[in-house]
N, C-alpha and C positions, 0 to 999 in steps of 0.2 A: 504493500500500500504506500511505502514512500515515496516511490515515483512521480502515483498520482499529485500526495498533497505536496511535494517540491514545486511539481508542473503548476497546480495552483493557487498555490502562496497560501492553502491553509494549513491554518497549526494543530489544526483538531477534526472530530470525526464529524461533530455536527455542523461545524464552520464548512467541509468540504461539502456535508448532504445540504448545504442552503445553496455551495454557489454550483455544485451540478443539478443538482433537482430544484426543487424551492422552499418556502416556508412549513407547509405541511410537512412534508418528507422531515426535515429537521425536528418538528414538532412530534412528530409521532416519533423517534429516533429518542427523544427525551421522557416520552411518556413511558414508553416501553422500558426503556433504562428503569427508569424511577421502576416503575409493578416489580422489575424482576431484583432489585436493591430490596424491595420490601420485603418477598420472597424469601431472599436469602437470607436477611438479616433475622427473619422469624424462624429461616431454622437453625440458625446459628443459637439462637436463644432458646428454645427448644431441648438442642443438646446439650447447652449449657446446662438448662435445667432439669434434663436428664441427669447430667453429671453429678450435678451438686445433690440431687434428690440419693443419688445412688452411694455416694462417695459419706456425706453430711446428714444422711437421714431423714432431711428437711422434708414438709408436704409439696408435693407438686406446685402447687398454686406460688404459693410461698417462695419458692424457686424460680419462677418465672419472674415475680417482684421482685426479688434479688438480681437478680442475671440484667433485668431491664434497669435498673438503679446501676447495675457493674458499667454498663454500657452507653449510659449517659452522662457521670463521671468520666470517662475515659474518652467519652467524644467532644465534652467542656476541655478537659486537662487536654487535648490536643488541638483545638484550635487556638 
């Protein structure tokens, strides 16, 4: 794919889908991203709170809240 974006001076994937295709194409390219970020990140937390239910004893539910609290500390602490 470098070729492409060198050939047209973009620096990203969605800057290239605006100036080959158009505004849609990009827009959908962003919404798609986001669902499957959510996606993942639900089952990242998921096995998180697998983990901790299995490792800590903790209740399921309980685990979840935790894991979601780990994960919002951690995304503050890095921006």
């Amino acid at each position: 794919m470098m070729p492409f974006y060198y050939g047209s001076r973009a620096r990203s994937v969605p800057e290239y889908l605006n100036l080959r295709f158009d505004e849609k194409t990009r827009g959908f390219n962003a919404f798609a991203f986001a669902v499957m970020t959510i996606f993942a990140s639900g089952a990242s937390m998921y096995a998180m709170a697998l983990l901790m239910e299995t490792m800590l004893g903790w209740n399921f539910n309980f685990s979840i809240l935790m894991s979601a609290i780990i994960v919002l500390i951690y995304t503050y602490l890095a921006v």
